[in-house]
Backbone as a chain_set.jsonl record, in Angstrom:
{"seq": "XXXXXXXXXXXXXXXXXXXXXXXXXXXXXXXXXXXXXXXXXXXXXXXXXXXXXXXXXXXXXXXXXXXXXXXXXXXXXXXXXXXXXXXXXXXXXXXXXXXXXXXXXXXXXXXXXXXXXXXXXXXXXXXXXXXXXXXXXXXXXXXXXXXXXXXXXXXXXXXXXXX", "coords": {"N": [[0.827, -1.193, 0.0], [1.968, 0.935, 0.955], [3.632, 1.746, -0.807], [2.032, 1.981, -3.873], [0.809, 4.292, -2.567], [2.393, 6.066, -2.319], [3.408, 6.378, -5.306], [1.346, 7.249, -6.695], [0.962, 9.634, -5.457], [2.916, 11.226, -6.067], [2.677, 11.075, -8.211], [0.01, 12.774, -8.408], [0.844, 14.98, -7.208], [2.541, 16.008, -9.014], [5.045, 17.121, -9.176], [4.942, 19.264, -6.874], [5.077, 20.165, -4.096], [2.84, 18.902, -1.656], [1.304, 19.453, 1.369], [2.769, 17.931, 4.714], [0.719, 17.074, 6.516], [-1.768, 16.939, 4.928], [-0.662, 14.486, 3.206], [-0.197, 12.935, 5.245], [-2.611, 12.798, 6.333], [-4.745, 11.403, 4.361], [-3.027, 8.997, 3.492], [-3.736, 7.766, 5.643], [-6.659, 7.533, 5.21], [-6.521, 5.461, 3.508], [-5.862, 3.1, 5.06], [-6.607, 0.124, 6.343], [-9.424, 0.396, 8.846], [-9.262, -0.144, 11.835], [-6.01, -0.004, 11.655], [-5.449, 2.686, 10.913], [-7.001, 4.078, 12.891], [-4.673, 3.68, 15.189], [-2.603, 4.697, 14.052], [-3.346, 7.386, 13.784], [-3.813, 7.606, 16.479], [-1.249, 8.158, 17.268], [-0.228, 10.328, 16.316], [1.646, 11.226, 13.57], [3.62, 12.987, 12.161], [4.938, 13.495, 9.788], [4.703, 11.85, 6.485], [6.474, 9.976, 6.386], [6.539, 9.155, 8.936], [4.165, 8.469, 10.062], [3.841, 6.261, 7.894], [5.855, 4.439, 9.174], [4.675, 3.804, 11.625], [2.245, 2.806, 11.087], [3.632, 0.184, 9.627], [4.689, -0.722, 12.037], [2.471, -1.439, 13.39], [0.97, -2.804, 12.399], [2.491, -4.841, 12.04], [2.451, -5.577, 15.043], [-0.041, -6.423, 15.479], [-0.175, -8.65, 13.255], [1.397, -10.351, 15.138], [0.148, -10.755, 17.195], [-2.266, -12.323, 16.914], [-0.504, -14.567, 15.532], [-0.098, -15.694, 18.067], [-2.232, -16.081, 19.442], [-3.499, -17.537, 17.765], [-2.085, -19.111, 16.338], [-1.564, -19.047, 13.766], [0.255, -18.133, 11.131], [0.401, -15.503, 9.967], [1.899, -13.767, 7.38], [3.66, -16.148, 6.451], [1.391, -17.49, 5.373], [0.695, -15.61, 3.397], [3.105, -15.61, 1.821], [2.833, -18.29, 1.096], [0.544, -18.884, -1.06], [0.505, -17.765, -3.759], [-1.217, -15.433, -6.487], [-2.589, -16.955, -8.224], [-2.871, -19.77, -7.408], [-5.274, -19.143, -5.076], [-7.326, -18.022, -7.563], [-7.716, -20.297, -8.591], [-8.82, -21.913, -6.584], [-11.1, -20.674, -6.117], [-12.345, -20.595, -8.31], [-12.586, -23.392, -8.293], [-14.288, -23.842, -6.724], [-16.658, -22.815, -7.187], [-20.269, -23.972, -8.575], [-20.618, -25.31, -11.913], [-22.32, -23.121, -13.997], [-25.874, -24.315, -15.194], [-26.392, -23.893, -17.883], [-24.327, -23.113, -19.343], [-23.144, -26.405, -19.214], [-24.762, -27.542, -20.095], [-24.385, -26.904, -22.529], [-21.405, -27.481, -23.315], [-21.976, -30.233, -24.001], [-22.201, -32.447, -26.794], [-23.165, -31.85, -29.76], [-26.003, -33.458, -31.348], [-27.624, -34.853, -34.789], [-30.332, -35.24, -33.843], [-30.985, -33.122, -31.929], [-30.393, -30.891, -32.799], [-32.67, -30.97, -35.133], [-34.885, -30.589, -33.583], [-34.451, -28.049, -31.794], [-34.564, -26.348, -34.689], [-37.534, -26.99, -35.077], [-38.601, -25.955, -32.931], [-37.792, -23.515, -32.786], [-38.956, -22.223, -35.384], [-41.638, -22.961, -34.692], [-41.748, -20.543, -32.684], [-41.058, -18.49, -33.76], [-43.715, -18.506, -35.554], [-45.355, -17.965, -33.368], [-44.506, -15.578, -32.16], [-45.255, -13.896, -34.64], [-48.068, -14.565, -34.566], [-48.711, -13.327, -32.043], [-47.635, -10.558, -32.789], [-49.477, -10.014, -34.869], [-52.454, -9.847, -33.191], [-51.524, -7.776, -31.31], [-51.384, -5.846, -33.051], [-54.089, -5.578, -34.032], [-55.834, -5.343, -31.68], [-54.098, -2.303, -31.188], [-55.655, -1.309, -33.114], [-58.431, -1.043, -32.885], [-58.254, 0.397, -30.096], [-57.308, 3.028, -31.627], [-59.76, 3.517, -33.191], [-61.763, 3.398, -32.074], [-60.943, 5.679, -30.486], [-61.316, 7.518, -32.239], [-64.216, 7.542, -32.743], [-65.165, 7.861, -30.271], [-63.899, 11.026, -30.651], [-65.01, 12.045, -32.219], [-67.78, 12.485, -31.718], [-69.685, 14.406, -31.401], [-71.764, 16.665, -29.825], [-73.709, 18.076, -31.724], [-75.999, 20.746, -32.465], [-78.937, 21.229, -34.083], [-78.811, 23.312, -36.783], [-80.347, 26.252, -37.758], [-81.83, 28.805, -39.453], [-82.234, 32.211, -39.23], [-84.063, 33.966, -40.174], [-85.783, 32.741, -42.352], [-85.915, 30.249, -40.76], [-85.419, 27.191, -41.577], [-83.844, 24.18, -41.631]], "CA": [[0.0, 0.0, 0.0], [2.48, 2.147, 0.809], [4.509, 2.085, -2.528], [1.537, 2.405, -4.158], [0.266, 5.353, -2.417], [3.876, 7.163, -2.987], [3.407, 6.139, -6.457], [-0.048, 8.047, -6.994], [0.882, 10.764, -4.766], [3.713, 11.931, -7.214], [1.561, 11.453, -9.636], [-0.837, 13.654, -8.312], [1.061, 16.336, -7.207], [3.456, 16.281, -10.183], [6.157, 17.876, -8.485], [4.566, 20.155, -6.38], [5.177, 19.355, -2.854], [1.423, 18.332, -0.518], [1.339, 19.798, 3.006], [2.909, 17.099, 5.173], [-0.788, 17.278, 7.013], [-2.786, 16.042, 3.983], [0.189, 13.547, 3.399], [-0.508, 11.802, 6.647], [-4.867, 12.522, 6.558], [-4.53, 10.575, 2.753], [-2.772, 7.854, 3.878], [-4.109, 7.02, 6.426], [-8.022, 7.224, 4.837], [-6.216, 4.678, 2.902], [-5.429, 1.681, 6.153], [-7.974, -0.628, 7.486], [-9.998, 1.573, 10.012], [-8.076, -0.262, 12.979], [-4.612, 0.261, 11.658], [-5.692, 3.78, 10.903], [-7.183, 4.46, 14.439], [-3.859, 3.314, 16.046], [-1.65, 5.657, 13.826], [-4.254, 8.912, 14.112], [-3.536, 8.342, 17.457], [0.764, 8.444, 17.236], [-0.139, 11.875, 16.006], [2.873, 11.507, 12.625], [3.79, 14.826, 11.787], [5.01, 13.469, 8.341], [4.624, 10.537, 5.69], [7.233, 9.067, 6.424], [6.552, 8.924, 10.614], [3.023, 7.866, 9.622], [4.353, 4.774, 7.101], [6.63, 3.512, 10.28], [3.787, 3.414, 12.722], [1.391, 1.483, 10.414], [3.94, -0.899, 9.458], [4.363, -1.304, 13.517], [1.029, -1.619, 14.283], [0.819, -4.09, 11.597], [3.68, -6.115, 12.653], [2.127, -5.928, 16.239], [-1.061, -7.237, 14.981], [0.07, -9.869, 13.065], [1.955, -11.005, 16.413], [-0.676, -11.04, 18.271], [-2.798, -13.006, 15.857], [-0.236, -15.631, 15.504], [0.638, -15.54, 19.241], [-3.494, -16.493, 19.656], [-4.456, -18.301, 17.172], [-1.578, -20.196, 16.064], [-1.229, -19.044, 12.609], [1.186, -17.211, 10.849], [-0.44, -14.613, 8.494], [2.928, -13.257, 6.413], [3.722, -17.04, 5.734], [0.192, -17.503, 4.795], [0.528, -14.692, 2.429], [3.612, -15.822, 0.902], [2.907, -19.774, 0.596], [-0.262, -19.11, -1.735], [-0.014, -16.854, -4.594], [-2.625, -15.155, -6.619], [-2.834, -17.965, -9.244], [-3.429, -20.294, -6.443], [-5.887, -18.369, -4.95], [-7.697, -17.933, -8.12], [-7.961, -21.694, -9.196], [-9.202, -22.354, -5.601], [-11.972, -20.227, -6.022], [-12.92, -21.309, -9.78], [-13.026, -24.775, -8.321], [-15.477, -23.988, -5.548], [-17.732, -22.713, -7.926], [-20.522, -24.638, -9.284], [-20.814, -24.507, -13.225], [-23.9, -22.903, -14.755], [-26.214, -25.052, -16.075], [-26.729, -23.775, -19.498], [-22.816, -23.957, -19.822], [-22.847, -27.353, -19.123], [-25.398, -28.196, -21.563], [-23.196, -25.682, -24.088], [-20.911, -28.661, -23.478], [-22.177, -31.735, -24.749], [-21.955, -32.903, -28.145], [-24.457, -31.642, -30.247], [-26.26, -34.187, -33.1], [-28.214, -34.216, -35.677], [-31.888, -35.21, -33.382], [-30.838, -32.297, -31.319], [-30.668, -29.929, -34.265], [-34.03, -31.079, -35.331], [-35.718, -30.209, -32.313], [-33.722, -27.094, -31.644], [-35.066, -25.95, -35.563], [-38.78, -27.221, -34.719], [-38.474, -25.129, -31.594], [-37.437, -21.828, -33.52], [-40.223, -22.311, -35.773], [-42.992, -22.73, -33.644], [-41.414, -19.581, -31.604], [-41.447, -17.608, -35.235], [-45.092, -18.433, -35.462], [-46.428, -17.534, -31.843], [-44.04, -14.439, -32.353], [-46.013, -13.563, -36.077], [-49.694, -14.18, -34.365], [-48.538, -12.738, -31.184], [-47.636, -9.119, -33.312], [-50.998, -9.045, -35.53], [-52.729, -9.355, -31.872], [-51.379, -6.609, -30.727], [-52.294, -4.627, -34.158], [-55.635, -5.187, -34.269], [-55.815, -4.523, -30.243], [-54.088, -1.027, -31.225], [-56.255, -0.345, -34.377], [-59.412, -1.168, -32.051], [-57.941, 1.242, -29.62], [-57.736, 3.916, -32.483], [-61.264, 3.367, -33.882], [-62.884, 3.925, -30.312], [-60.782, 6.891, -29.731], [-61.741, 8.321, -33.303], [-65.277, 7.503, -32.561], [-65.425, 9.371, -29.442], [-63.761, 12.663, -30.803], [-66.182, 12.337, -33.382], [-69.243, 12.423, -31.455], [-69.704, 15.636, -30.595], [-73.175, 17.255, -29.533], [-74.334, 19.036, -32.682], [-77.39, 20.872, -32.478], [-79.212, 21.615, -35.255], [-78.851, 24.556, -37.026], [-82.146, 27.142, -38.393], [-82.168, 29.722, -40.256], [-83.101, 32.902, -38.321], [-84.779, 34.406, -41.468], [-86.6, 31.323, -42.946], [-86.466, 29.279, -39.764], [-84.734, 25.946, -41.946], [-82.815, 23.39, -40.912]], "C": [[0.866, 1.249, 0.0], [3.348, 2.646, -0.486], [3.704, 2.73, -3.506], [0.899, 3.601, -4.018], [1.224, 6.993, -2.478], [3.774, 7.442, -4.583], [2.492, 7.335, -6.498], [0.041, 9.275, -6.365], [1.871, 11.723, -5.35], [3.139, 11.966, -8.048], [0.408, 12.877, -9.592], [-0.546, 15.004, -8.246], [1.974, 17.1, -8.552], [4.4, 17.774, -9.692], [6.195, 18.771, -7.035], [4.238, 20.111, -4.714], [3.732, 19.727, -2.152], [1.674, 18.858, 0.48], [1.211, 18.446, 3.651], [1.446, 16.713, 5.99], [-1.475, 16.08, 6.41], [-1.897, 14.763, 3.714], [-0.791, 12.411, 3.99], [-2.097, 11.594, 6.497], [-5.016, 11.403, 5.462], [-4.323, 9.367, 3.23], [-3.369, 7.117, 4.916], [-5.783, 6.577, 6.608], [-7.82, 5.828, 4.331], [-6.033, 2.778, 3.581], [-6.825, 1.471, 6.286], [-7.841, 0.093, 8.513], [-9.217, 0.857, 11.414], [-6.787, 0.184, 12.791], [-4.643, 1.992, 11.86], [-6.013, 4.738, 11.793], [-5.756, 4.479, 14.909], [-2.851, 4.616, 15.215], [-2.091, 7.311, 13.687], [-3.782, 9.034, 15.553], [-1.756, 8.597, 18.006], [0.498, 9.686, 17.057], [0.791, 12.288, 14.993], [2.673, 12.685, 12.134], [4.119, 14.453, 9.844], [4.643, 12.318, 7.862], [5.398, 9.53, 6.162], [7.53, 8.382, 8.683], [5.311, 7.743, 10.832], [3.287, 6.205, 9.063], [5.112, 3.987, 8.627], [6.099, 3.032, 11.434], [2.723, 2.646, 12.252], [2.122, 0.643, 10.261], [4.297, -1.513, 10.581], [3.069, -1.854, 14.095], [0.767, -2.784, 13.88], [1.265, -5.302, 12.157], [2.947, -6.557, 14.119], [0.804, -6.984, 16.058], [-1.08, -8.328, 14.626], [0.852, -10.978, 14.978], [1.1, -11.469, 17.256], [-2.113, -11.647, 17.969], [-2.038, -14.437, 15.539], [-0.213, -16.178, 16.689], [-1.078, -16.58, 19.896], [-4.047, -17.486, 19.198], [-3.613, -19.781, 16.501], [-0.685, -20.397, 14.56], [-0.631, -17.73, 12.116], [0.732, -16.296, 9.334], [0.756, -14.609, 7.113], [3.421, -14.671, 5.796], [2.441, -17.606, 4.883], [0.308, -16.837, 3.471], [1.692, -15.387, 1.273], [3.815, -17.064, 0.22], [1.786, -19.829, -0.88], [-0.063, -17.275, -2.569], [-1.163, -16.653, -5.244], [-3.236, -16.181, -7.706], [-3.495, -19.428, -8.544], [-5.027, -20.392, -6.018], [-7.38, -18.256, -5.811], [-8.298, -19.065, -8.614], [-8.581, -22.432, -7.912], [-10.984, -21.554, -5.771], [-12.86, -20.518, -7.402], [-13.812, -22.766, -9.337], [-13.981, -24.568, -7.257], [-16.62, -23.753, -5.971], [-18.6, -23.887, -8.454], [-20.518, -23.999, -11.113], [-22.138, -24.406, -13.335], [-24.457, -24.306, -15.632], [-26.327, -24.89, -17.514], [-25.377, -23.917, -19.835], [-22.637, -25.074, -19.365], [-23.46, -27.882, -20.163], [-24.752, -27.698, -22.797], [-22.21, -27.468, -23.968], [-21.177, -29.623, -23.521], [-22.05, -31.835, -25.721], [-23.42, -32.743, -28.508], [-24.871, -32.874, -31.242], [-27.456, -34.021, -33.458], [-30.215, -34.187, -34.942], [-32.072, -33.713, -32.59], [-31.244, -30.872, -32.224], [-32.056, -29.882, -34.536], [-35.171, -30.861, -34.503], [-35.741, -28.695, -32.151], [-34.551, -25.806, -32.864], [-36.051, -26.031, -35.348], [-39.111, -26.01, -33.792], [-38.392, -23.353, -31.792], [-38.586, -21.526, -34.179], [-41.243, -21.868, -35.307], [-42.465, -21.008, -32.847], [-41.978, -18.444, -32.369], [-42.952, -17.583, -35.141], [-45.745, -17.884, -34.358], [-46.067, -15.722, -32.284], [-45.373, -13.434, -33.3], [-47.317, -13.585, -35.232], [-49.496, -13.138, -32.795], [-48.528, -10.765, -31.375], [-48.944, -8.606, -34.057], [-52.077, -9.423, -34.036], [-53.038, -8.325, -31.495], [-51.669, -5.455, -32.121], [-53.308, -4.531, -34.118], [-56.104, -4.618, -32.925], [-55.594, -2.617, -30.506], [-54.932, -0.598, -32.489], [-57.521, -0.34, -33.352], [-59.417, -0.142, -31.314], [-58.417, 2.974, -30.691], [-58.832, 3.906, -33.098], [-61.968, 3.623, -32.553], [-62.506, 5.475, -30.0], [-61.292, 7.954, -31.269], [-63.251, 8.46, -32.75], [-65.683, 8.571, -31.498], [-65.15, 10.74, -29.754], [-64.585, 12.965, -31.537], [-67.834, 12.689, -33.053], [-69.826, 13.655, -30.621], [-71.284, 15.764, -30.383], [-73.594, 18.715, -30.667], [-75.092, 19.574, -33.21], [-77.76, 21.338, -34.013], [-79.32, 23.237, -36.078], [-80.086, 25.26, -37.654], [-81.599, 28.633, -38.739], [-82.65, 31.134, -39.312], [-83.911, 33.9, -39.091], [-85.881, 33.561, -41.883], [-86.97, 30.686, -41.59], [-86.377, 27.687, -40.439], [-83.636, 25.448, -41.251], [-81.867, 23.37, -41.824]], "O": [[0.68, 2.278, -0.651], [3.566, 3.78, -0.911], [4.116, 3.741, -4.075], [0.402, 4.13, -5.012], [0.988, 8.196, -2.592], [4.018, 8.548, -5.063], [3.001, 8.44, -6.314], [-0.817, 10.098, -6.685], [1.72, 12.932, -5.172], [3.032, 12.968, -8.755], [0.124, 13.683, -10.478], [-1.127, 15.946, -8.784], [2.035, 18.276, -8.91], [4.306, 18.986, -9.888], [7.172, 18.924, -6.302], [3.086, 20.021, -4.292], [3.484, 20.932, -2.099], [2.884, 18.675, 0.605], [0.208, 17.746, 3.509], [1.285, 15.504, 5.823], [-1.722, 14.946, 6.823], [-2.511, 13.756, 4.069], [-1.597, 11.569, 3.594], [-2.691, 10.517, 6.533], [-5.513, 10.364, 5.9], [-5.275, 8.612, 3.425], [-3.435, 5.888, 4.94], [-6.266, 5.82, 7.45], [-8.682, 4.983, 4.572], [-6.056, 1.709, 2.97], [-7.808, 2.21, 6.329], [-6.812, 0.454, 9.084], [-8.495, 1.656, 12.011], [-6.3, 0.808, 13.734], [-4.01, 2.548, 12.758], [-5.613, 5.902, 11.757], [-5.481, 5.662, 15.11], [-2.398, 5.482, 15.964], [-1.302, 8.242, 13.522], [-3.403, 10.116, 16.001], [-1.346, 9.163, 19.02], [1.149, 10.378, 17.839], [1.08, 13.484, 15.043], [1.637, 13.235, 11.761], [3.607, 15.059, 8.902], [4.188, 11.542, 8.703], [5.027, 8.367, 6.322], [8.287, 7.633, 9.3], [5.344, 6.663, 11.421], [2.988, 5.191, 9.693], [4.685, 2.883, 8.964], [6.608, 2.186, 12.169], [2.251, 1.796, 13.008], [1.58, -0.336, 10.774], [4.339, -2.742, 10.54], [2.847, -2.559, 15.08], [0.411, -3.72, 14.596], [0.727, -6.329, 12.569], [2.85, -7.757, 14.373], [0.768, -8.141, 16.475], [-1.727, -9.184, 15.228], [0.568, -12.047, 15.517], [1.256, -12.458, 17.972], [-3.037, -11.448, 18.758], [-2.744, -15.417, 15.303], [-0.314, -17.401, 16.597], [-0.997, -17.562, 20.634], [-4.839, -18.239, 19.764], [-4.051, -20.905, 16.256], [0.201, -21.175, 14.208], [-0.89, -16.595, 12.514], [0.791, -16.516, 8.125], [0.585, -15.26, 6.082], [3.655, -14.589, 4.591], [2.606, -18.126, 3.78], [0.029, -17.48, 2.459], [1.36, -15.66, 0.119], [4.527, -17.234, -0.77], [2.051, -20.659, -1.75], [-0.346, -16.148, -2.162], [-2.15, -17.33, -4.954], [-4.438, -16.102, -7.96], [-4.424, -20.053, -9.055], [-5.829, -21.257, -6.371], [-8.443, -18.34, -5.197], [-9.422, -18.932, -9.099], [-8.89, -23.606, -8.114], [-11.955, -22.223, -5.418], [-14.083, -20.636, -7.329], [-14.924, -23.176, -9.671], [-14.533, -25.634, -6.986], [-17.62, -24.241, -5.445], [-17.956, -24.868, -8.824], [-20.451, -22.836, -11.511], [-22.985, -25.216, -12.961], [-23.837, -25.055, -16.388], [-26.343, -25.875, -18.252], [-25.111, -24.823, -20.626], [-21.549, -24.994, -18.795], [-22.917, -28.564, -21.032], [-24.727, -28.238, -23.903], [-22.565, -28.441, -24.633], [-20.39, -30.295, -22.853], [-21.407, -30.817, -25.98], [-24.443, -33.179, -27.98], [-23.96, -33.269, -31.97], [-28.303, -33.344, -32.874], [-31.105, -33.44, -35.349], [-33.175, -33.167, -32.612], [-32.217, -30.119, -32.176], [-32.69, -28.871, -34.233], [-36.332, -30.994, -34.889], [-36.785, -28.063, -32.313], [-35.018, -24.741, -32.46], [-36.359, -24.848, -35.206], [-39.959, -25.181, -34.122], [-38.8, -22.387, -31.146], [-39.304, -20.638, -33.719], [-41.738, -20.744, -35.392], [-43.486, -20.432, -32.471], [-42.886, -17.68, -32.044], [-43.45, -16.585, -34.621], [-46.805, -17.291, -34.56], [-46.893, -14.865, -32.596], [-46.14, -12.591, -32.834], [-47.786, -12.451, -35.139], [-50.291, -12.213, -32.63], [-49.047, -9.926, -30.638], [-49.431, -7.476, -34.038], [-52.862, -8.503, -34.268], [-54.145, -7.823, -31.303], [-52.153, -4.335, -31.956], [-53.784, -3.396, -34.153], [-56.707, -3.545, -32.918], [-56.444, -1.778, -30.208], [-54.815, 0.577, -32.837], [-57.569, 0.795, -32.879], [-60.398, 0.58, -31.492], [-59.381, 3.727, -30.549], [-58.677, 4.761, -33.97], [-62.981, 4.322, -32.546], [-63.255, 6.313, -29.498], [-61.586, 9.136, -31.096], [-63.519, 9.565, -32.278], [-66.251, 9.654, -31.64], [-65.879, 11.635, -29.324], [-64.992, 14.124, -31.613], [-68.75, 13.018, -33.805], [-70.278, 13.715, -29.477], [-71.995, 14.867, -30.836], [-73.71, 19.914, -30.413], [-75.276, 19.298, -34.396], [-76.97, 21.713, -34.88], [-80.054, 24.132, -35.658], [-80.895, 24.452, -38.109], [-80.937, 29.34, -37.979], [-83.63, 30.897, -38.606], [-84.467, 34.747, -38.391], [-87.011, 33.955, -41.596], [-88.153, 30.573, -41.267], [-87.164, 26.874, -39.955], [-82.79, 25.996, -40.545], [-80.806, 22.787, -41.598]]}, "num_chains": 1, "name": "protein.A"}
């Protein structure tokens, strides 16, 4: 973490030296909220006071973690890489079913089903869309009808008195 956060922090400032302050506030948003508690309260005036009291706290931690439990984290870390790791967690997975069926061997009854199956889908599809047309022309023929029906009295003549 900390290499990385040197890394990005030149990057950021691109030359331009950070107030040792923000330094230390940065980094240390950056620790697991315990490690981070324990070196807020050292009080590091700089980066580099800050970096030496997390990697203590750390160290203490781990100690007192193996010291308890029995097990040794940092050998932990370095017996299983991330390839490891990765192939452990693949294999715990189950596979999807539809990729399993993706893997079988397709033949030719399969096919023929598969095509049947499309078909029929095509067709429901096709009556399924004129359905819904005649539904919306129905729609539009009711709503014509109503604008159409206005209240139109008769008209007369006020001379003659014709309709």
């Amino acid at each position: 973490y900390t290499r990385r956060f040197r890394s990005i922090l030149r990057i950021a400032t691109r030359g331009q030296a950070l107030h040792d302050t923000y330094q230390v506030n940065y980094s240390i948003q950056g620790l697991e909220p315990t490690l981070g508690y324990q070196v807020r309260r050292s009080n590091p005036t700089n980066l580099s006071d800050a970096i030496k009291t997390a990697r203590g706290e750390e160290e203490a931690k781990n100690e007192l973690i193996r010291k308890t439990t029995g097990i040794n984290i940092e050998q932990i870390r370095q017996e299983k890489n991330i390839e490891e790791i990765l192939k452990e967690g693949t294999n715990k997975r189950e596979e999807n079913e539809i990729y399993r069926k993706m893997q079988k061997p397709v033949n030719e009854k399969d096919i023929d089903e598969l095509s049947k199956a499309l078909e029929q889908f095509r067709a429901e599809r096709i009556a399924m869309g004129e359905t819904l047309n005649e539904i919306k022309n129905q729609q539009r023929r009711n709503i014509n009808r109503n604008a159409n029906t206005r209240n139109a009295r008769i008209m007369r003549c006020y001379e003659c008195n014709e309709e």
